[in-house]
N, C-alpha and C positions, 0 to 999 in steps of 0.2 A: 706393747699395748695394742689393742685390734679397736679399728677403726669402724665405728659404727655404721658409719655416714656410705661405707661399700656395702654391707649387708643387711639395708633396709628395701631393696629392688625384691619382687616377686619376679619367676619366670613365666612369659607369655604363654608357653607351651603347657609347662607345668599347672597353671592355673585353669588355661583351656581344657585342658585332660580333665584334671579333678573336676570341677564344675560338671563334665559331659559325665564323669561317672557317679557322682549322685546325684544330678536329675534323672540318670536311667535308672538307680537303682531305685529312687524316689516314685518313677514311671512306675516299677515291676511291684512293687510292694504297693501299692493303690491298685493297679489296674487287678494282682492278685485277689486284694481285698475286697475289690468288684465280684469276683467271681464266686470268694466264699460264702458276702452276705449280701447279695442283690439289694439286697431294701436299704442298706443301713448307704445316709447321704455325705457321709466324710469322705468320700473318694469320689465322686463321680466329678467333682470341677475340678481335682487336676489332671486326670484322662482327659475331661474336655478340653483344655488348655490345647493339647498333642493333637487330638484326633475327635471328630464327629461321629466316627465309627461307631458301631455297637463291639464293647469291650469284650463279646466273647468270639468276634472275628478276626480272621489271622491279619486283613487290613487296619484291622487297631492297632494291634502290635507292631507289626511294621512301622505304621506312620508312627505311632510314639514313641518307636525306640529311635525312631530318623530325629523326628524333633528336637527331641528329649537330649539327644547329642550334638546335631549342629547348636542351637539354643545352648548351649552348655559353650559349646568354644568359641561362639560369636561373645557371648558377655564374659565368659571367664579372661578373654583376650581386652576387650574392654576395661574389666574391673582392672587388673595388673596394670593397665597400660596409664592406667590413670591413679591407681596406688603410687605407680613409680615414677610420674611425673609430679605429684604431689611431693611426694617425698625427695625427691632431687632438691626442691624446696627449699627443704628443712623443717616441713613444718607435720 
C-alpha cells in the first residue's frame, strides 16, 4: 500500500523553477502583445508590474525578465514551503 501522507510535499526548487518560468513566459507573451497592438490595454499592467520602462526598450526586457524570475522563486519557494507545512498537518 503507498503511503499518502510521504507524497503530499511539493519541491522548493521545483516550485521556484516553475513559478519563474511562467511569469517569464507570462512577461514575453504581454510585453510581445505590447508590441503587436500598442493601443490594445490587456498588457500594459503586467509589463508595469516588472518594469517602468517603455516596453519597446532593451531596459524593459531586461528588468522584466530579472523580475519576472526572481519574483517567480521568491513566491514559488514561499507557496511550497507553506503547501508543505500545511500538509505535514494533515489537513
Amino acid at each position: 500500500m503507498i503511503d499518502i501522507g510521504k507524497n503530499r510535499t511539493l519541491s522548493l526548487l521545483g516550485s521556484a523553477i516553475a513559478l519563474s518560468l511562467a511569469l517569464v513566459a507570462l512577461f514575453v507573451i504581454c510585453a510581445l502583445a505590447e508590441l503587436v497592438a500598442p493601443g490594445l490595454q490587456v498588457t500594459h499592467a503586467w509589463v508595469s508590474l516588472f518594469t517602468l520602462a517603455p516596453v519597446t526598450s532593451p531596459q524593459a526586457w531586461l528588468e522584466g525578465l530579472f523580475f519576472s524570475l526572481a519574483s517567480g522563486i521568491v513566491v514559488g519557494s514561499i507557496f511550497a514551503a507553506v503547501h508543505n507545512a500545511v500538509a505535514a498537518r494533515g489537513l
